[in-house]
C-alpha positions in Angstrom: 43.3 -9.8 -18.4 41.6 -6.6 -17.7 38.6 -8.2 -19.5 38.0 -11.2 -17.7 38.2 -9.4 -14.3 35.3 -6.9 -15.6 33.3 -10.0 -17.3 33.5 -12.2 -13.3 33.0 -8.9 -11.8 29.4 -8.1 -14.4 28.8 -12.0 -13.5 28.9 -12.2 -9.7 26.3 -8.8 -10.2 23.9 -10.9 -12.8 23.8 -13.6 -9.9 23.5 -11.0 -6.8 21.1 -8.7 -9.1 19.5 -11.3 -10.5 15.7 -12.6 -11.3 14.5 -13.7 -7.7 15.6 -10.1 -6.3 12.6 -8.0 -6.4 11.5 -4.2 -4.9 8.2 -5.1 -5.1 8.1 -1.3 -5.8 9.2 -0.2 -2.5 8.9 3.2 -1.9 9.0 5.5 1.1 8.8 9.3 2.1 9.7 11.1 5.5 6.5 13.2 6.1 7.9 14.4 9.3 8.0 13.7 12.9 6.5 14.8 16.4 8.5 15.2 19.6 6.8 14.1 22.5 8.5 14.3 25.4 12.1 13.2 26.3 11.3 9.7 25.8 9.3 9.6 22.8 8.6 10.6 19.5 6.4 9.8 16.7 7.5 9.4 12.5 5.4 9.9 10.0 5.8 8.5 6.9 4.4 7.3 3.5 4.8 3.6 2.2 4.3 3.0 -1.1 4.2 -1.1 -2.1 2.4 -3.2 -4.5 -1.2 -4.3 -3.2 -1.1 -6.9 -1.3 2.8 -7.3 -0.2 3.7 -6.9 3.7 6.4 -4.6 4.4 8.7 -4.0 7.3 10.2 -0.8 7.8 13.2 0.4 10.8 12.0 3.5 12.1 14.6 5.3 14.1 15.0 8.5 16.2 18.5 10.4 16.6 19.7 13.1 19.0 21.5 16.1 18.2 24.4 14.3 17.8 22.5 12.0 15.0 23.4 9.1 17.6 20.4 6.8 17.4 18.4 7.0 20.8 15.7 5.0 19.3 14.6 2.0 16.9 11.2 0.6 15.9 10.8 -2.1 13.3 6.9 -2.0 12.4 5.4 -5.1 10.2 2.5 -2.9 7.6 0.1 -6.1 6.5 -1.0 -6.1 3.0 -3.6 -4.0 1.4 -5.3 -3.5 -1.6 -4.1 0.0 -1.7 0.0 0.8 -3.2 0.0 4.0 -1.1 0.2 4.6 2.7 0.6 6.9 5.8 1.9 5.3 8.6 2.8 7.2 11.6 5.0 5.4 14.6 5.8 6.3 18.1 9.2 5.5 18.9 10.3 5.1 22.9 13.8 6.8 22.7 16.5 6.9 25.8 17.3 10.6 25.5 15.2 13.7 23.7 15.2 13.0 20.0 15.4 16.2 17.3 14.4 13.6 14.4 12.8 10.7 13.4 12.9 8.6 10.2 12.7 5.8 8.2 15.9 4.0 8.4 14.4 1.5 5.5 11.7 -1.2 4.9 12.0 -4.4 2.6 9.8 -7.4 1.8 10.1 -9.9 4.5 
């Protein structure tokens, strides 16, 4: 019994996991982050993606309280290069202490 529930549950992961599911060898790095005034701040970041795949990426800003006061999502083309800095300004609703890459993927 305890066997067939461990061989659906490896199954339904084969078929979630599987094949068409690729990183596209996502990668991504906080650099750091500038605060600009009350209202904005700006993230910077490295992306690393095979050349020529376009990437989205969420950058967000959070307050002292790490409640987000801030959200970005930036579209990075494709490029011939797998490595790159990106820095964003994010408008935020109350002074941020941080900003960061809340993740990217392959649209």
């Amino acid at each position: 019994m305890i066997a067939v529930a461990i061989a659906i549950v490896f199954a339904v992961w084969v078929i979630w996991a599987g094949p068409g599911q690729t990183t596209h060898g996502l990668d991504t790095d906080d650099v750091g982050y500038e605060v600009l005034s009350d209202h904005s701040v700006v993230v910077h970041t490295q992306v690393a993606v095979d050349p020529g795949t376009t990437v989205q990426c969420a950058v967000q800003a959070l307050d002292k309280s790490y409640t987000i006061v801030g959200w970005r999502v930036v579209t990075l083309p494709a490029q011939e290069q797998r490595d790159r800095s990106i820095s964003t300004q994010v408008n935020t609703t109350t002074r941020a202490v941080t900003g960061l890459i809340h993740s990217c993927w392959v649209p």
